[in-house]
Every structure is written in structure tokens, then in C-alpha cells.
TIROKE-499168 format. One record per residue (C-alpha): residue number from 1; x, y, z; residue in one letter. Coordinates in Angstrom, 1 decimal. Layout:
<rs>
<r><pos>NUM</pos><px>X</px><py>Y</py><pz>Z</pz><code>A</code></r>
...
</rs>
This chain:
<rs>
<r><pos>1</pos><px>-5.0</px><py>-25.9</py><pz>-7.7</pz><code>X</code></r>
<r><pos>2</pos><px>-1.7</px><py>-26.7</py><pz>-7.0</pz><code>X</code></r>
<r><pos>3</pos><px>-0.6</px><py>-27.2</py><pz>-2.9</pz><code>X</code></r>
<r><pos>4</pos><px>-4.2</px><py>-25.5</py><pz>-1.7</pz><code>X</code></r>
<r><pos>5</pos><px>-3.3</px><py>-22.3</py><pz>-3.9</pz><code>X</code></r>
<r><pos>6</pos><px>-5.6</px><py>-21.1</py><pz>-6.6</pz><code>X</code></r>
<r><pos>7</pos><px>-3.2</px><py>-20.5</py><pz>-9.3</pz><code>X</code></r>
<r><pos>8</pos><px>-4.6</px><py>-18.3</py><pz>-12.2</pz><code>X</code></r>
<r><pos>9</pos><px>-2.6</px><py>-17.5</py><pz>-14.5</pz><code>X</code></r>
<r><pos>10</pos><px>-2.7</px><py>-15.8</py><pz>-18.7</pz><code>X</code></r>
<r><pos>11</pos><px>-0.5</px><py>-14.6</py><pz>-21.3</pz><code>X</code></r>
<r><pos>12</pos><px>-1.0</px><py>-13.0</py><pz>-24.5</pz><code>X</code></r>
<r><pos>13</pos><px>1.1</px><py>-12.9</py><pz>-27.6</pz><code>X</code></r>
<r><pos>14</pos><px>0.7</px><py>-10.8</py><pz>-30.3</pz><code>X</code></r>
<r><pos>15</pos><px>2.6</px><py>-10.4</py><pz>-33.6</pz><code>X</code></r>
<r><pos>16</pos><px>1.5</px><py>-7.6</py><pz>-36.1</pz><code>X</code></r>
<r><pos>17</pos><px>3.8</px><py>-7.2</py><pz>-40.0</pz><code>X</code></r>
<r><pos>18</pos><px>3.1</px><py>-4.8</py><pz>-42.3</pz><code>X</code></r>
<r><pos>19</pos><px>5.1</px><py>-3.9</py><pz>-45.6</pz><code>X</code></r>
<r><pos>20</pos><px>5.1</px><py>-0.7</py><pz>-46.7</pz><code>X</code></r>
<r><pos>21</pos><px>7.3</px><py>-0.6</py><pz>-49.8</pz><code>X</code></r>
<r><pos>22</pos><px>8.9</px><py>-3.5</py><pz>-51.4</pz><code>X</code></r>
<r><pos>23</pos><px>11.7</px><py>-3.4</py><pz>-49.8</pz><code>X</code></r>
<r><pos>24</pos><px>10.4</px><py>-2.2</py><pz>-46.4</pz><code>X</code></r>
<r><pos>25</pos><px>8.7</px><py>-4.5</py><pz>-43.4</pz><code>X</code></r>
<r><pos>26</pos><px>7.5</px><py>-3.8</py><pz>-40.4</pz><code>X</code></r>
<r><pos>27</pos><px>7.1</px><py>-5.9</py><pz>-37.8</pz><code>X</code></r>
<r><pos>28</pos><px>6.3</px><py>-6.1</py><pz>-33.8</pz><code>X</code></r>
<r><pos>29</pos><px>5.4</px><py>-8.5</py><pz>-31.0</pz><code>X</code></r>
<r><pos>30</pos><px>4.0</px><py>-8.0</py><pz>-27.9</pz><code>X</code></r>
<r><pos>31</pos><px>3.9</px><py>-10.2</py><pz>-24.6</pz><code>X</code></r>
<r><pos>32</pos><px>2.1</px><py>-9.8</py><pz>-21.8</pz><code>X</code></r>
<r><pos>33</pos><px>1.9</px><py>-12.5</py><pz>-18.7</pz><code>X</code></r>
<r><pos>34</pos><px>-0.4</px><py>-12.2</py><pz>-16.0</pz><code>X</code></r>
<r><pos>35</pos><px>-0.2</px><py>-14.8</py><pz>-12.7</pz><code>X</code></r>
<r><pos>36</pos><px>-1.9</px><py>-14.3</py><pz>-9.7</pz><code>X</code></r>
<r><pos>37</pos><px>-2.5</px><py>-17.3</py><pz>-6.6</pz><code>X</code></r>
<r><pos>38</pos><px>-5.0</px><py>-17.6</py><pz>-3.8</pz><code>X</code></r>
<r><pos>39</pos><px>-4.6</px><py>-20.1</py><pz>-0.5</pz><code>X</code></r>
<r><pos>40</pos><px>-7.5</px><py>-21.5</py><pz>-0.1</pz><code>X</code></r>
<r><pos>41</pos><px>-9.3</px><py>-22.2</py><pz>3.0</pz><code>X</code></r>
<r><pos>42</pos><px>-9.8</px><py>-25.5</py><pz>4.3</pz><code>X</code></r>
<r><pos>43</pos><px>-14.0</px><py>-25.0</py><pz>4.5</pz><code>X</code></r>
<r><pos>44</pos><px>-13.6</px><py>-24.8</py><pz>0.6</pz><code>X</code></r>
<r><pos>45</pos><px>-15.0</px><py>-27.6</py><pz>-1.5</pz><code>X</code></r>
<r><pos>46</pos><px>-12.2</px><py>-28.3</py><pz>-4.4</pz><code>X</code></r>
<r><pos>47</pos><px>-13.7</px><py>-30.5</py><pz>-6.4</pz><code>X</code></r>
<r><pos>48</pos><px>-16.6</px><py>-27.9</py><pz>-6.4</pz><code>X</code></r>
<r><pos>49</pos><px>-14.5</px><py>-24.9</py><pz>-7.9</pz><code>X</code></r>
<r><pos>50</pos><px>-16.0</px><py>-23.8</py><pz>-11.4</pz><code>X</code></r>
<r><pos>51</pos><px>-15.1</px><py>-20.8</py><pz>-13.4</pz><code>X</code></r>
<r><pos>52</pos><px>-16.1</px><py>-19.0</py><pz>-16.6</pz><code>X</code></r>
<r><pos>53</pos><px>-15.2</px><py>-16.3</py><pz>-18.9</pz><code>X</code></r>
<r><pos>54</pos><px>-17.4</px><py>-13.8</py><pz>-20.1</pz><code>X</code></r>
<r><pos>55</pos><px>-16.7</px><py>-10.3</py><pz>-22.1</pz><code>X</code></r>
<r><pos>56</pos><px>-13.5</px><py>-9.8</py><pz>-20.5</pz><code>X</code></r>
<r><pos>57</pos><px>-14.4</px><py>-10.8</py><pz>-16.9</pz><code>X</code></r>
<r><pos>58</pos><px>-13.8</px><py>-14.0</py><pz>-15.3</pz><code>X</code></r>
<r><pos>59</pos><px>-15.6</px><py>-15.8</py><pz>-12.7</pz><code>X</code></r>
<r><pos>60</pos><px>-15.0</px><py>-18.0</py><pz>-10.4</pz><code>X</code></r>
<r><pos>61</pos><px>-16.9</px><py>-19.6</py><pz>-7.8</pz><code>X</code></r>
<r><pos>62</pos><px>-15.7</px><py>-21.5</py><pz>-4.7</pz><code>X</code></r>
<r><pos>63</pos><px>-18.5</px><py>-23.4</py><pz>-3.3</pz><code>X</code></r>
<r><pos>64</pos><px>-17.9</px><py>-24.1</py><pz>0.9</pz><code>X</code></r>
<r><pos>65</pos><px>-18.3</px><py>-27.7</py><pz>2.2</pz><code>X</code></r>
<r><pos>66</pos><px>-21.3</px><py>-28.9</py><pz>3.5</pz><code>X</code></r>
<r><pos>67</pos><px>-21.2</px><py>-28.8</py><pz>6.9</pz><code>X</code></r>
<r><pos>68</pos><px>-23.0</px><py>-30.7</py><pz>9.5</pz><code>X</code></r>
<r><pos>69</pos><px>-24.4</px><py>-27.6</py><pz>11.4</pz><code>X</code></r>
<r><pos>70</pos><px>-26.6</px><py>-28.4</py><pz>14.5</pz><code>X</code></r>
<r><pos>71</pos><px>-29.2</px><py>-25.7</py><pz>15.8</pz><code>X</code></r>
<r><pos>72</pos><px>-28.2</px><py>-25.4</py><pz>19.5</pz><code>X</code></r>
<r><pos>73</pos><px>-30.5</px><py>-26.7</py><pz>22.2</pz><code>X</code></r>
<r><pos>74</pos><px>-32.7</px><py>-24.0</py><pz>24.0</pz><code>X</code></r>
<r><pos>75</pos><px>-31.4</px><py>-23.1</py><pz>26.9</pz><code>X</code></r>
<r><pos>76</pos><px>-32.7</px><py>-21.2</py><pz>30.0</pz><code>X</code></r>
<r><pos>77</pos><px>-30.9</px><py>-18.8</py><pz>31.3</pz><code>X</code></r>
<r><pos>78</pos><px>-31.5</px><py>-17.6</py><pz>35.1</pz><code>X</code></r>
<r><pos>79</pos><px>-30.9</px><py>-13.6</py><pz>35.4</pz><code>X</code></r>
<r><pos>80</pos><px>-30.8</px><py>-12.2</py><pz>39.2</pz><code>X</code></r>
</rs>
């Protein structure tokens, strides 16, 4: 969390050699960044905020604050 953005962010390096004849070698790299950020609301509870990864997909929950909600009075209302 870094100034009430979600910041998720991921790279992947990969480096692949293969030698063919004595004298031959092959190699390659790959790079691949991934960033993505959220603003989160102010009803969010930050120290609350868990995540997990899972076969390829991650999850992440962002649990709301408890709030002090009051069930409203019964009121009459006169129609004429």
C-alpha cells in the first residue's frame, strides 16, 4: 500500500542456453514486468488486506471497516 493505492506489481526473468556443437551456444532471456495500482477507498480496513496465490490466480481480499450502523427508529408516516 503505498499513499492509499494498492500497488501490485510482478516480473519474470527467464534465461534458457543450449549448445549444439562444440563450438556453437545458444542462448536467450526473457523479461516480462507486470504493475498494476488500485486507490483505495476510505471504508476499507488496511490492516485487514490479505492475499494469496493459487495455480496462476491471485486473490485478494479487502475487508470494509466495521461500522457502527444503527437500524433507524420506526417512524409513522401520515398519508392524506
Amino acid at each position: 500500500i503505498e499513499n492509499d493505492h494498492l500497488v501490485i506489481s510482478a516480473e519474470k526473468k527467464t534465461e534458457t542456453e543450449e549448445t549444439v556443437q562444440p563450438k556453437f551456444t545458444r542462448k536467450e532471456f526473457n523479461y516480462t514486468s507486470f504493475k498494476r495500482s488500485f486507490q483505495l477507498d476510505d471504508q476499507i480496513n488496511r490492516e485487514g488486506i490479505t492475499a494469496t496465490y493459487e495455480n496462476g490466480v491471485l486473490n485478494i481480499t479487502l475487508p470494509k471497516k466495521d461500522a457502527t450502523w444503527k437500524k433507524p427508529s420506526a417512524t409513522t408516516i401520515e398519508i392524506k
